[in-house]
C-alpha positions as CSV (number, residue, x, y, z in Angstrom):
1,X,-89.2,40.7,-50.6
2,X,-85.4,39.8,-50.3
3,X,-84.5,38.9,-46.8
4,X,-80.0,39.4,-46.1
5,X,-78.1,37.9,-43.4
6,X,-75.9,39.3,-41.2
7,X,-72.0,38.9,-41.9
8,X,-69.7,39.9,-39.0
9,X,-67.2,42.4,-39.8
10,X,-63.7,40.9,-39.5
11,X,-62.1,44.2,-38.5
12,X,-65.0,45.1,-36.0
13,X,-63.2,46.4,-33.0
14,X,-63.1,44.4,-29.8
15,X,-65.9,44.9,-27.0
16,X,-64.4,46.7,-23.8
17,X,-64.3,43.8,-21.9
18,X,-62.6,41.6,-24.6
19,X,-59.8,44.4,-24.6
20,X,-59.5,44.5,-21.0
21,X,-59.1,40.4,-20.7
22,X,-55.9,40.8,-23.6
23,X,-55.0,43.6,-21.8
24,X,-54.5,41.3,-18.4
25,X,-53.5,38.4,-20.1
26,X,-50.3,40.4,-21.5
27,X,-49.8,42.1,-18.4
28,X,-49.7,38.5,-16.3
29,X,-47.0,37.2,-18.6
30,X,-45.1,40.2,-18.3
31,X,-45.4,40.3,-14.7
32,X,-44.4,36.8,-14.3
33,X,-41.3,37.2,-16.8
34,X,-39.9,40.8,-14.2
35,X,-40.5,38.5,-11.3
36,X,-38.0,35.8,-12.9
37,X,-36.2,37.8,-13.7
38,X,-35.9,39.9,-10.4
39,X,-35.9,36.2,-8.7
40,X,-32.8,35.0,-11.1
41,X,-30.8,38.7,-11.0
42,X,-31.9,40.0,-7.6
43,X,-33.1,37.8,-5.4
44,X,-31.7,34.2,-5.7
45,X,-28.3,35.6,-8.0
46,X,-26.0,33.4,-6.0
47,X,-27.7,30.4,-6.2
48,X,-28.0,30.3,-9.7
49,X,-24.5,31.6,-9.9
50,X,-23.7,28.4,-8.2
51,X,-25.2,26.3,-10.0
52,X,-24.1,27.5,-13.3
53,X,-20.4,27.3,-12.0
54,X,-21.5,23.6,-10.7
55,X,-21.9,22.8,-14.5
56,X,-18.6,24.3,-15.8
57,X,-16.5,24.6,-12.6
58,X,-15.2,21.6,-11.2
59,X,-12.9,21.1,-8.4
60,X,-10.0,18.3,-9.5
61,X,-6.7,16.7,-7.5
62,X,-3.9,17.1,-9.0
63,X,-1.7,13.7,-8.4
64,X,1.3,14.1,-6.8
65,X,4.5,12.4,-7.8
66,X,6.3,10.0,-5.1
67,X,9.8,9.9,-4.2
68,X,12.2,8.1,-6.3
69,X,13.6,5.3,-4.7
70,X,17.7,5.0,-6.0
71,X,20.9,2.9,-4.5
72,X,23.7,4.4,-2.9
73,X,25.2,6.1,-6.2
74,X,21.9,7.4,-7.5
75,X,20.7,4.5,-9.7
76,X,16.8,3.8,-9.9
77,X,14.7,1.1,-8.0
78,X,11.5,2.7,-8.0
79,X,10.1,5.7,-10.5
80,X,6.8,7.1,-10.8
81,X,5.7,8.5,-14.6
82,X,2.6,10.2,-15.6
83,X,-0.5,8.4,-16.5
84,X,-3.7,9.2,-17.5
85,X,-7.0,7.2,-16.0
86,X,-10.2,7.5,-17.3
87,X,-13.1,8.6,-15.5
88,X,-17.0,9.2,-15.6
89,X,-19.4,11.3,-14.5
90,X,-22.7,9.6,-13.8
91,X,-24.9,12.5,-13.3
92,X,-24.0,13.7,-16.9
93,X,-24.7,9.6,-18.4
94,X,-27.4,8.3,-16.8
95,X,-29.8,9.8,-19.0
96,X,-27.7,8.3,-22.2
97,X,-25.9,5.2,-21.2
98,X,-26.1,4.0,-24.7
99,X,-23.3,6.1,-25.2
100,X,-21.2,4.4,-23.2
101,X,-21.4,1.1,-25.1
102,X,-18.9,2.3,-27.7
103,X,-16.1,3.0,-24.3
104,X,-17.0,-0.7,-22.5
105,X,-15.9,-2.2,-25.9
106,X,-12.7,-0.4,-25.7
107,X,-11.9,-0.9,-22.1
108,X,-12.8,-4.4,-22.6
109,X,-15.9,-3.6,-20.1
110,X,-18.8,-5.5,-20.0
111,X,-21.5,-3.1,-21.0
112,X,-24.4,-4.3,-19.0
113,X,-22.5,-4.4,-15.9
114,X,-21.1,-1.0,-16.8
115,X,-24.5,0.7,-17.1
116,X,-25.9,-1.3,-13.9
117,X,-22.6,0.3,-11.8
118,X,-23.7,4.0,-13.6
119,X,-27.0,3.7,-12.0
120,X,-26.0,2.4,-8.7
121,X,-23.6,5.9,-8.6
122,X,-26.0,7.7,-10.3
123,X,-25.5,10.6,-7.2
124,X,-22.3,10.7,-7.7
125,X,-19.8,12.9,-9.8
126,X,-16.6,10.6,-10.1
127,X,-17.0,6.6,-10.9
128,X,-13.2,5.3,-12.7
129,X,-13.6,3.6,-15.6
130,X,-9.9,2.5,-16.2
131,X,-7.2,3.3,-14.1
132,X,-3.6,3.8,-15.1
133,X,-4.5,3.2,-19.1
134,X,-2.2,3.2,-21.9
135,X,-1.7,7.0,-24.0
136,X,-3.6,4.7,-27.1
137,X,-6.5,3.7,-25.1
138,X,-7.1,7.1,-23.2
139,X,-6.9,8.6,-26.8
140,X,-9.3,6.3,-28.5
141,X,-11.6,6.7,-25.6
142,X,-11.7,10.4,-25.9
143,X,-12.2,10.6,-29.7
144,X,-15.6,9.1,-28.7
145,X,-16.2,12.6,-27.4
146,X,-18.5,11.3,-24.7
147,X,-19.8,13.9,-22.4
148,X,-19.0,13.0,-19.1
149,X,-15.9,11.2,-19.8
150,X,-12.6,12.3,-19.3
151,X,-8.8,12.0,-18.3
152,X,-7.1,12.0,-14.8
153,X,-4.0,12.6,-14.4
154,X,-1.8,10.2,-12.3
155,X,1.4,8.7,-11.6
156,X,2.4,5.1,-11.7
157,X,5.0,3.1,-10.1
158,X,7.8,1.2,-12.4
159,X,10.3,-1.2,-10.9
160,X,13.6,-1.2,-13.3
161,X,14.8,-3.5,-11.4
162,X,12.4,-6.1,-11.5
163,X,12.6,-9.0,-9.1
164,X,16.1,-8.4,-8.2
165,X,15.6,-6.3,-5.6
166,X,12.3,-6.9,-4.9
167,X,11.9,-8.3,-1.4
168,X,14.0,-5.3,-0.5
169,X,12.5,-2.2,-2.4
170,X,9.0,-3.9,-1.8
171,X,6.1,-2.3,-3.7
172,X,3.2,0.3,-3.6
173,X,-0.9,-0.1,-4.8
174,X,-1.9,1.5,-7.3
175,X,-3.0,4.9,-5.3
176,X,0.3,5.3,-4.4
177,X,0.4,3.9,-1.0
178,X,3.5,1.9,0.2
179,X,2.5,-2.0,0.3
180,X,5.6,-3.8,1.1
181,X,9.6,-3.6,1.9
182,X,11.0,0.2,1.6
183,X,7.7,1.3,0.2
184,X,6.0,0.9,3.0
185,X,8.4,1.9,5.8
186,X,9.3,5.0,4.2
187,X,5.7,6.0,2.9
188,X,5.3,9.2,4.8
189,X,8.7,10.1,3.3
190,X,8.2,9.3,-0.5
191,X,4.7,9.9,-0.5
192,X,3.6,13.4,-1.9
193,X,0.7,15.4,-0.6
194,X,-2.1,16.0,-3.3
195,X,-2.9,19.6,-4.3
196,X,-6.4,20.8,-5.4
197,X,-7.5,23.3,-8.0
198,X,-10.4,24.8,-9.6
199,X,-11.2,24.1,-13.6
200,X,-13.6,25.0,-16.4
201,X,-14.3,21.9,-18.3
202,X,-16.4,21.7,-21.6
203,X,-19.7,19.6,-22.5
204,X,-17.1,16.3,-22.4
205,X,-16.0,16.9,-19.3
206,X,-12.2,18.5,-20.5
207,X,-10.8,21.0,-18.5
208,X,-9.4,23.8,-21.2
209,X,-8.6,26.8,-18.3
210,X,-7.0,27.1,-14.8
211,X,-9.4,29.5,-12.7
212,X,-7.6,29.0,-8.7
213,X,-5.1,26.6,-7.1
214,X,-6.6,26.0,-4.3
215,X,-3.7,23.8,-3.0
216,X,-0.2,23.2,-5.0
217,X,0.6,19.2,-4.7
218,X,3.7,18.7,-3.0
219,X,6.3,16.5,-4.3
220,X,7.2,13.1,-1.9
221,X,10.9,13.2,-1.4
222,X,14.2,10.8,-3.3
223,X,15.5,7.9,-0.9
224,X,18.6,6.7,-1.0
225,X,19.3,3.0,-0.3
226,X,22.5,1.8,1.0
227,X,22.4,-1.0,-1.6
228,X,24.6,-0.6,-4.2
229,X,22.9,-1.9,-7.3
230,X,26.0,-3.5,-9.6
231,X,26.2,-5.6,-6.3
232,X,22.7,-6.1,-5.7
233,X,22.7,-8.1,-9.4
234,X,25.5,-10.0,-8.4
235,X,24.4,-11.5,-5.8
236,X,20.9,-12.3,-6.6
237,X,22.2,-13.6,-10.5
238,X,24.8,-15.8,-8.1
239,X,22.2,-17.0,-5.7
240,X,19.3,-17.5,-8.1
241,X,22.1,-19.8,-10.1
242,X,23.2,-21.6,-6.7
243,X,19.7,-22.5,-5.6
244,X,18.7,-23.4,-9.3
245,X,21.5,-25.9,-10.0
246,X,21.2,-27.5,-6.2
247,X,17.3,-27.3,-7.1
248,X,16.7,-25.9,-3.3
249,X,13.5,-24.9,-2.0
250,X,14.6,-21.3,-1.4
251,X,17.9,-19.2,-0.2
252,X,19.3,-16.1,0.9
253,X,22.2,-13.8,0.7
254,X,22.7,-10.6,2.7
255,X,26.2,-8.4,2.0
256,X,27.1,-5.8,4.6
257,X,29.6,-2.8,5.0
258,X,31.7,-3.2,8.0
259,X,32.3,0.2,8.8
260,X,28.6,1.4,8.6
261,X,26.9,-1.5,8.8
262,X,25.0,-0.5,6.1
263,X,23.5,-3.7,3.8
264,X,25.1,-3.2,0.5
265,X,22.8,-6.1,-1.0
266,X,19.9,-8.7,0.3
267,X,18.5,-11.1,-2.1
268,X,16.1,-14.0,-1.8
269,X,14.6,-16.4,-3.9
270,X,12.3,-17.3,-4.7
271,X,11.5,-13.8,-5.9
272,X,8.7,-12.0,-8.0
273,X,8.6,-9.3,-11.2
274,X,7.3,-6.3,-9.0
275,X,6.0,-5.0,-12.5
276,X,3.8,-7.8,-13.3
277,X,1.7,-8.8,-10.5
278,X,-1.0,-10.9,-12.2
279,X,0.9,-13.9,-11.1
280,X,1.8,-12.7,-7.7
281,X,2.2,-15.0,-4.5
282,X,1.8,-13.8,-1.0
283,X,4.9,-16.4,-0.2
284,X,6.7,-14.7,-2.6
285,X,6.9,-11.3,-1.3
286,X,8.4,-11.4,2.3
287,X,11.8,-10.6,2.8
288,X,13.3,-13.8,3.7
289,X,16.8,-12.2,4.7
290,X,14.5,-10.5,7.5
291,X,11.7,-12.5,7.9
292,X,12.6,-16.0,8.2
293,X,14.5,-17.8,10.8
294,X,16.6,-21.0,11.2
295,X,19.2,-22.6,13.4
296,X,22.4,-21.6,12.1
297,X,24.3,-24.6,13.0
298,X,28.6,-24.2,13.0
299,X,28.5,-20.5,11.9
300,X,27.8,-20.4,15.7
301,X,31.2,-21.8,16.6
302,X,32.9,-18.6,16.0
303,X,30.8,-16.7,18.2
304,X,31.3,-19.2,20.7
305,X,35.0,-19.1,20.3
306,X,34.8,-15.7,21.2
307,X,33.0,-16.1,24.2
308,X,35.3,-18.1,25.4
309,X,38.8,-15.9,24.7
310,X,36.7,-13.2,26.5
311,X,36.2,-14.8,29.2
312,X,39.6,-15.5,29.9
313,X,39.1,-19.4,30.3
314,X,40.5,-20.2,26.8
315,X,43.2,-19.4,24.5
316,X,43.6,-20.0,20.7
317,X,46.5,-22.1,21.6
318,X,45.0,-24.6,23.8
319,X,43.8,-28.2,23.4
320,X,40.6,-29.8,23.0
321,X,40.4,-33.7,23.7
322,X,37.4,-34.8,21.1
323,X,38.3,-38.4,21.4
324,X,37.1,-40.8,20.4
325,X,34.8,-38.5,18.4
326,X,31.9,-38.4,20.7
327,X,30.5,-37.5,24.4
328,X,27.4,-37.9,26.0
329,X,25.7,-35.2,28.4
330,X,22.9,-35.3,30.3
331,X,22.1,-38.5,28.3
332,X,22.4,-37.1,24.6
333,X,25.6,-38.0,22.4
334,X,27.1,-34.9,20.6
335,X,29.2,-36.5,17.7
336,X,31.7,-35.6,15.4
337,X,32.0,-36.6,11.8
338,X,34.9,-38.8,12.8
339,X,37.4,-38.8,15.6
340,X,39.5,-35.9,15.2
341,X,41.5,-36.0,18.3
342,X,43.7,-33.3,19.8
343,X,42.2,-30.1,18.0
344,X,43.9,-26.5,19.4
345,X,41.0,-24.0,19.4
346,X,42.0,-23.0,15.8
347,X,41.4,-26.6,14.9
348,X,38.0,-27.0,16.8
349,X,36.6,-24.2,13.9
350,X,38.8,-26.0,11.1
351,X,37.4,-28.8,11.3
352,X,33.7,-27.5,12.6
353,X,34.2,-30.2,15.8
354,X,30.4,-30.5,17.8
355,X,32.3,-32.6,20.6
356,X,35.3,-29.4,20.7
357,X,32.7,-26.2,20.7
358,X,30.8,-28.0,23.6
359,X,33.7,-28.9,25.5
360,X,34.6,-25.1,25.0
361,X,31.0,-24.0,26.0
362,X,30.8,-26.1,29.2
363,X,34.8,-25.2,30.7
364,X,33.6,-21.5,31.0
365,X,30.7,-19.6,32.8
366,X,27.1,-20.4,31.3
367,X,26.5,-16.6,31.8
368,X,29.4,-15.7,30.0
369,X,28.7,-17.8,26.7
370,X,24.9,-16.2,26.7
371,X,26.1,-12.8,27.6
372,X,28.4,-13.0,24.1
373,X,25.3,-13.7,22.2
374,X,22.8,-11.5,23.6
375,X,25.7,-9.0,23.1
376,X,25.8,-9.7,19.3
377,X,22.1,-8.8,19.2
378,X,20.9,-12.7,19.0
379,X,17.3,-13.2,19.9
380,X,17.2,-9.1,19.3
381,X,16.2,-7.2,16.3
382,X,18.9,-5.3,14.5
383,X,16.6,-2.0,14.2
384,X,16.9,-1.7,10.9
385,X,13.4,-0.5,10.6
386,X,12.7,-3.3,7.5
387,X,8.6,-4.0,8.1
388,X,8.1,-8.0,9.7
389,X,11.7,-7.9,10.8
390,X,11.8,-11.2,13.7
391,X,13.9,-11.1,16.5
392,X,15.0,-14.8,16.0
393,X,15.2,-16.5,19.3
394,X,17.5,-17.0,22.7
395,X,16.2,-18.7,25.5
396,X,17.6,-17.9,28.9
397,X,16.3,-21.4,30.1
398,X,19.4,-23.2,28.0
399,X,21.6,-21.5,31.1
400,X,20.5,-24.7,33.3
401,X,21.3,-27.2,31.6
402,X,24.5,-28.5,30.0
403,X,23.5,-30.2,26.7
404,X,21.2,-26.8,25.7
405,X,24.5,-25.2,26.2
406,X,26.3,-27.6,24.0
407,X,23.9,-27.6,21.3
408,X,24.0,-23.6,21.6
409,X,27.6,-23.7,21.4
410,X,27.0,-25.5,18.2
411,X,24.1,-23.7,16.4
412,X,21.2,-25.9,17.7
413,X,18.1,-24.8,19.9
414,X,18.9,-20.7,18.9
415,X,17.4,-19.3,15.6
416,X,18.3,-16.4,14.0
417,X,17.5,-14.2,10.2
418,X,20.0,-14.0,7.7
419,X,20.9,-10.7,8.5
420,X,21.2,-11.1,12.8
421,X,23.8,-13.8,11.5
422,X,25.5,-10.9,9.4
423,X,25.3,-8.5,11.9
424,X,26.9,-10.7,14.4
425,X,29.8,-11.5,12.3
426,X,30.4,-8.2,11.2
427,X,31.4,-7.3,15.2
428,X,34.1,-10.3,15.1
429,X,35.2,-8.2,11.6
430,X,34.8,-4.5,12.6
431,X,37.4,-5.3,15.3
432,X,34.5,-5.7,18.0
433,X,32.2,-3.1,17.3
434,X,29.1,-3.9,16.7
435,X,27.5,-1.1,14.7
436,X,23.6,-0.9,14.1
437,X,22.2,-2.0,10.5
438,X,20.8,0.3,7.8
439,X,19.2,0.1,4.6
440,X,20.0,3.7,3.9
441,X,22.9,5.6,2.7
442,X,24.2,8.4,5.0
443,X,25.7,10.7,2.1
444,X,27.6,13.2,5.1
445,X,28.9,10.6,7.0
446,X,32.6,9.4,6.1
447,X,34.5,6.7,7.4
448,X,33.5,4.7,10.5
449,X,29.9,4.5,11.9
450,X,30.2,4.9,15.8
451,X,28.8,1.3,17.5
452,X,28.7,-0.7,20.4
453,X,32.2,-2.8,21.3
454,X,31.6,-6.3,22.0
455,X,34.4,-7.8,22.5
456,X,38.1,-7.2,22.4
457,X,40.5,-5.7,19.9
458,X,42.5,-9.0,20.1
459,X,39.3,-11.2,20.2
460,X,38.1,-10.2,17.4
461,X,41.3,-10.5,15.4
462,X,41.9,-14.2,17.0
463,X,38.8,-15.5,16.2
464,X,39.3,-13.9,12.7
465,X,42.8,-16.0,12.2
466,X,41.1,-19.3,13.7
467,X,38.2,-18.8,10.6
468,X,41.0,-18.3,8.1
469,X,42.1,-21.9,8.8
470,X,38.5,-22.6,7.9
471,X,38.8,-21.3,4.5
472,X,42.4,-23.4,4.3
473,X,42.6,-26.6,2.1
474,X,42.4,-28.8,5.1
475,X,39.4,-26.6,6.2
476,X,35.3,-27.4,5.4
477,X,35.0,-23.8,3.5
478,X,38.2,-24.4,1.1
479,X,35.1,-23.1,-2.2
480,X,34.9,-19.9,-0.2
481,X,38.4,-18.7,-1.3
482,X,39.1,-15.8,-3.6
483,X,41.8,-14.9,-5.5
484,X,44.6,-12.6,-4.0
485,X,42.8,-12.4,-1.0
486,X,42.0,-13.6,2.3
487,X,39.1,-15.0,3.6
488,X,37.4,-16.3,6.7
489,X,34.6,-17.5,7.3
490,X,32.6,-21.1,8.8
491,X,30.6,-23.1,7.2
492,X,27.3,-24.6,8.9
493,X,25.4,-27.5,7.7
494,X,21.9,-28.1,9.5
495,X,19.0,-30.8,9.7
496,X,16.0,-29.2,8.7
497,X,13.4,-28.6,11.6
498,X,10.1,-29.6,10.8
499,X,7.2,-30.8,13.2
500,X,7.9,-33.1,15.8
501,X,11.6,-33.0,15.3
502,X,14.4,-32.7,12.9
503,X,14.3,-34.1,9.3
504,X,17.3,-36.9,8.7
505,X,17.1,-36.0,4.7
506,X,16.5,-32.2,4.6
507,X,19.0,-29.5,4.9
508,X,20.0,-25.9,5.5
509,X,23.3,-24.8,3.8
510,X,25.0,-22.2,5.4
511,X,28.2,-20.0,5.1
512,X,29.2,-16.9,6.6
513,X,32.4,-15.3,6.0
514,X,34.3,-11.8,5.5
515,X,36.8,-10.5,3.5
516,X,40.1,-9.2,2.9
517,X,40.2,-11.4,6.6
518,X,42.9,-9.0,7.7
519,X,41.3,-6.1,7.7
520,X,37.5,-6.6,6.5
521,X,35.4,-4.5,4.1
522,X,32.7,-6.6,3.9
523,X,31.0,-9.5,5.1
524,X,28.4,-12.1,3.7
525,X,26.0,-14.9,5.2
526,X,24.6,-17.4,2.6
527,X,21.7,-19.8,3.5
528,X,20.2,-22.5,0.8
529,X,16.9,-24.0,2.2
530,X,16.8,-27.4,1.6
531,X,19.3,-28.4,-1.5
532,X,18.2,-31.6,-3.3
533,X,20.5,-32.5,-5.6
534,X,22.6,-34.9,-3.6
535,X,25.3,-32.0,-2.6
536,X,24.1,-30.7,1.4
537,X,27.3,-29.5,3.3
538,X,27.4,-26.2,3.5
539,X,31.0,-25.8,2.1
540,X,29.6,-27.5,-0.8
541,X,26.8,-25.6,-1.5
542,X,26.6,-22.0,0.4
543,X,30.1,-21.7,0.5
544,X,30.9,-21.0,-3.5
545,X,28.1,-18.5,-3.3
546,X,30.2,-16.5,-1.3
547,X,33.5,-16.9,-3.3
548,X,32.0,-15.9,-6.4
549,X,30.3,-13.0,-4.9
550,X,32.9,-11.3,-3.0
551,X,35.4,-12.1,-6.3
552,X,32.7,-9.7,-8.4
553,X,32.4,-7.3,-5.4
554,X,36.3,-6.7,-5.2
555,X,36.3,-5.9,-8.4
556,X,33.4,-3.5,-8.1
557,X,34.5,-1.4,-5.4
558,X,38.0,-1.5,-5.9
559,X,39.3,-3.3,-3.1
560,X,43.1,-4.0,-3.3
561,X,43.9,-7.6,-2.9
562,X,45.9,-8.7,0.5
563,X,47.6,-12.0,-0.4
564,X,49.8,-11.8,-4.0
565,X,52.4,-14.1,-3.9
566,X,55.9,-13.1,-5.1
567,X,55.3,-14.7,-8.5
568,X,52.5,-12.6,-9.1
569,X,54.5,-9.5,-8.2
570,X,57.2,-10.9,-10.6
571,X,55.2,-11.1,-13.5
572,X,53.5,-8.0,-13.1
573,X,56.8,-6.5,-12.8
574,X,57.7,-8.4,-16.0
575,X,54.5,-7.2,-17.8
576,X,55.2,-3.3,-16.6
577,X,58.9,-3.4,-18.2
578,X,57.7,-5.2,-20.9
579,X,54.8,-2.6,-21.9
580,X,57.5,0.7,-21.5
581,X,59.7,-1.0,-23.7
C-alpha cells in the first residue's frame, strides 16, 4: 500500500490571526509615518523650518569702507580697497578634515595644526583661514569647492605714501581699527559702522541670493589733513638727506601756516613703510615732532628778546657789556664762544651771545621773562589733539634763582617738542598772535585764524628784524638764506643730555626760522639728534635744512619773493623786451 506525504499549498490563504498580525504591522507603520508627519507639518513646523533655514540661511556682515584720509588739496594718504578673506565653517568640516589638506597647502598652513584648530572650534560657525588674501589665492582656494569654505568680503588699508608721512597719518590693524597718528585720533570719524544681512548660501558655503538687509553698512567719512603733500615730500626727502649725510641718530622737521596755524608738513626719521610691517619697530612709529622733547638751546634767545621789549626794560638799540666773554652767577660761569664785547640787542641774537641773553634775562622782572614763555604755550600742549602729544617742561622753581634764569634765557633747563618750538615762533611771525595748531584743513575758513596776542605789534616785528641779522653773513644761520627773499630765524646748538649730566661729544642741531621775514607765510623748526660726522653747530647742520626747504616751498605755493635786487629787475626787464621783440 502506497503511503503520500503532505505538500503545503503555496497559495493557501493565511490563518485569521496571521492576517490580523500584517494587518497591524501595516497599520503601525502607517500610524507612525501620519504622526511624523503631523509632528513635522503641524506640530513642531517652526522648528524644523528653523533649522532648514539654519542650513541655507546665514546671517553675514557686510564690511564697511573707512574714510579716506587726503592732504589739504585732496591727495591720498590713506585708502581702503576691497579684499576678500577666506573663511571656514567647522561644523560643516569636522566630519571631513581631509578635505582641508588640499587649502593648508595653498595658504601655506600647516595641516595638522589646521585640523587640531577645526576641532578645538568645532561649535563654532566662523574660524578665518586667511585674512586679506590675494584675488589668485582666494580663487584657487575656491576651485577646491570645499564645502564650508568661503569668501568674506573686506577692506584693506594702503598707504600711497609710504613712510613719508607716516608718523603723521599713523596706521590702522587689520580690522579696521585706528592704531597710531591720525588713524587713531580720528577713528570714530573714519571708521564706518558694519551692516548685516541675510543670505542663502549653497553646499560650499557661497551666498548666490540676498533674502533681507537687516542693517545697510554705513560709510566712515573723508578727512582732510592740513598737510599739503608736494611739501610733505620735500621736507622729509630734505631731512632724510640731512640726517643721512651728517649720519645723525634721528631728526625732525615741522612746517606751519602762520595765519591758521595749521601744520603744512611734519616729518621724522627715522621713519617706517606703513605698508610693510613685517619689519616694524615700536621706536620707529612715534611721532617724534610731538613726542619727543629736548632743550632747545639759542632758538630761546628770541623769545627771550621778546620778553624783555615787553617788558619795557629793554630796547633793540641798547647795549650789552659781554666782556670779557664770560660771567659767573651764583657760582656757575656762562661763556661765550669768544669775547664779543659791546653787542646792541640785535647783536646779542647775531652772534647767539649766552653772557648777552642772561644779562638781558636778569635786568628785567623774573616774572616777566616766565610769563612770555608760559604765554607761548611752553611747558603746555598745543591742543592739537595728535595721540602722545608731551607738554615739554617749565619749571616755576627757576623764578628763584638767577643762573636757572640765565640758562632759561639761553635754552637750558626748559624742554620743549618740535612743534611747541614752531608754535612759539609762529606768534613772533603772525605779528603776536598766537593761534592754536591743527592737523586739519578748515575748507570754509579764509584768511586769518582768530588767536591769542602775546605780545605787541612792534615786538614782534623787532624781534623779527634782530633774527634777520641772524641770517646775515656775519650771522651763525648765514646757510638758512633763500634766494630773493628774507629770512629770520636763530640757530641753536645743544649738548646732548644723557644720565647724570650733559654729554661733552654729543649734539642737538637746531634751527628755527620764518619766511618772507617781513611779512611771514610760514615758519619751520629743524632738529638733528646727535650729528656725527664732525659738523655739530646748528647753522651748519639744521640750518640748510631749512634753506632748501622753504626755497621748494616758495616755489610750491607761489609765494612772491620780497628782496630782488635792481639787477634782477633789470634783467628781467631786459628778458621781457627781448621776448616781444
Amino acid at each position: 500500500m502506497r503511503s503520500y506525504k503532505h505538500k503545503p499549498n503555496a497559495t493557501q490563504p493565511l490563518t485569521p490571526w496571521r492576517r490580523l498580525l500584517v494587518m497591524l504591522v501595516f497599520m503601525l507603520m502607517a500610524g507612525t509615518l501620519l504622526a511624523k508627519t503631523l509632528d513635522m507639518q503641524v506640530l513642531r513646523s517652526e522648528f524644523y523650518q528653523k533649522q532648514g533655514d539654519a542650513r541655507q540661511l546665514r546671517t553675514i556682515t557686510i564690511s564697511a569702507h573707512r574714510g579716506d584720509i587726503v592732504d589739504r588739496n585732496g591727495e591720498p594718504f590713506a585708502v581702503s580697497a576691497p579684499v576678500n578673506s577666506i573663511w571656514v565653517n567647522p561644523q560643516e568640516v569636522i566630519d571631513n578634515l581631509a578635505a582641508l589638506d588640499e587649502v593648508a597647502h595653498i595658504l601655506s598652513l600647516d595641516r595638522i595644526s589646521l585640523k587640531e584648530k577645526i576641532r578645538r572650534n568645532a561649535s563654532r560657525e566662523f574660524l578665518y583661514l586667511k585674512r586679506h588674501a590675494s584675488p589668485e589665492l582666494a580663487e584657487k582656494v575656491m576651485a577646491l569647492k570645499v564645502p564650508g569654505v568661503a569668501l568674506l568680503n573686506e577692506y584693506r588699508r594702503y598707504y600711497p605714501s609710504g613712510e613719508v608721512a607716516a608718523h603723521v597719518v599713523g596706521f590702522s590693524d587689520i580690522d579696521d581699527n585706528g592704531q597710531e597718528g591720525i588713524e587713531l585720533a580720528y577713528d570714530k570719524w573714519l571708521k564706518g559702522q558694519p551692516g548685516r544681512k541675510r543670505v542663502i548660501r549653497d553646499r560650499l558655503g557661497r551666498a548666490f541670493d540676498d533674502v533681507e538687509r537687516i542693517r545697510p553698512a554705513v560709510q566712515g567719512k573723508t578727512l582732510r589733513l592740513s598737510l599739503d603733500k608736494r611739501l610733505q615730500y620735500l621736507t622729509y626727502r630734505t631731512l632724510k638727506a640731512a640726517v643721512l649725510r651728517h649720519n645723525a641718530v634721528a631728526g625732525s622737521a615741522v612746517v606751519l601756516d602762520v595765519k591758521t596755524g595749521e601744520v603744512l608738513a611734519m616729518a621724522n626719521q627715522p621713519s617706517f613703510n606703513v605698508n610693510d610691517r613685517k619689519q616694524l619697530q615700536p621706536q620707529a612709529t612715534r611721532n617724534r615732532a610731538v613726542t619727543d622733547v629736548f632743550e632747545p638751546g639759542s632758538t630761546m634767545k628770541p623769545l627771550t628778546v621778546a620778553a624783555a621789549l615787553e617788558s619795557g626794560r629793554w630796547k633793540p638799540y641798547y647795549k650789552v657789556e659781554t666782556a670779557p666773554g664770560y660771567m659767573r652767577v651764583k657760582g656757575n660761569t656762562i661763556r661765550d664762544e669768544r669775547n664779543y664785547g659791546d653787542l646792541d640787542v640785535g647783536g646779542v641774537l647775531e652772534k647767539s651771545s649766552n653772557v648777552g641773553i642772561s644779562k638781558i634775562a636778569l635786568a628785567m622782572d623774573a616774572d616777566k621773562q616766565w610769563s612770555m614763555y608760559q604765554k607761548l604755550g611752553l611747558g603746555q600742549s598745543t591742543g592739537s589733539g595728535f595721540p602722545g602729544e608731551v607738554s615739554g617742561q617749565l619749571s616755576l622753581n627757576a623764578l628763584n634763582n638767577d643762573f636757572e634764569r640765565a640758562s632759561l634765557a639761553f635754552g637750558y633747563g626748559i624742554s620743549v617738542t618740535p612743534l611747541q618750538l614752531a608754535h612759539a615762533y609762529s606768534a613772533i611771525a603772525a605779528d603776536g598772535v598766537l593761534r592754536p595748531v591743527s592737523f586739519l584743513h578748515d575748507e570754509e575758513h579764509t584768511g586769518e585764524v582768530p588767536g591769542q596776542r602775546v605780545m605787541s605789534v612792534k615786538t614782534a616785528r623787532d624781534v623779527r628784524k634782530m633774527m634777520q641779522r641772524v641770517i646775515s653773513d656775519r650771522g651763525t644761520g648765514k646757510r638758512a638764506a633763500v634766494a630773493n627773499y628774507s629770512v629770520a630765524g636763530k640757530t641753536g646748538t645743544v649738548h646732548k643730555f644723557i644720565a647724570g649730566g650733559y654729554a661733552e661729544d654729543r649734539y642737538l642741531s637746531i634751527f628755527a626760522g620764518m619766511i618772507p621775514a617781513d611779512k611771514p607765510e610760514l615758519v619751520m623748526v629743524v632738529m638733528i639728534d646727535e650729528p656725527r660726522n664732525g659738523e655739530h653747530f646748528g647753522g651748519l647742520v639744521a640750518a640748510p635744512v631749512f634753506s632748501r626747504v622753504m626755497a621748494g616751498a616758495m616755489r610750491l605755493l607761489d609765494i612772491a619773493p620780497d628782496r630782488i635786487s635792481k639787477d634782477q629787475l633789470m634783467n628781467a626787464a631786459n628778458t621781457d623786451r627781448g621776448g616781444k621783440a
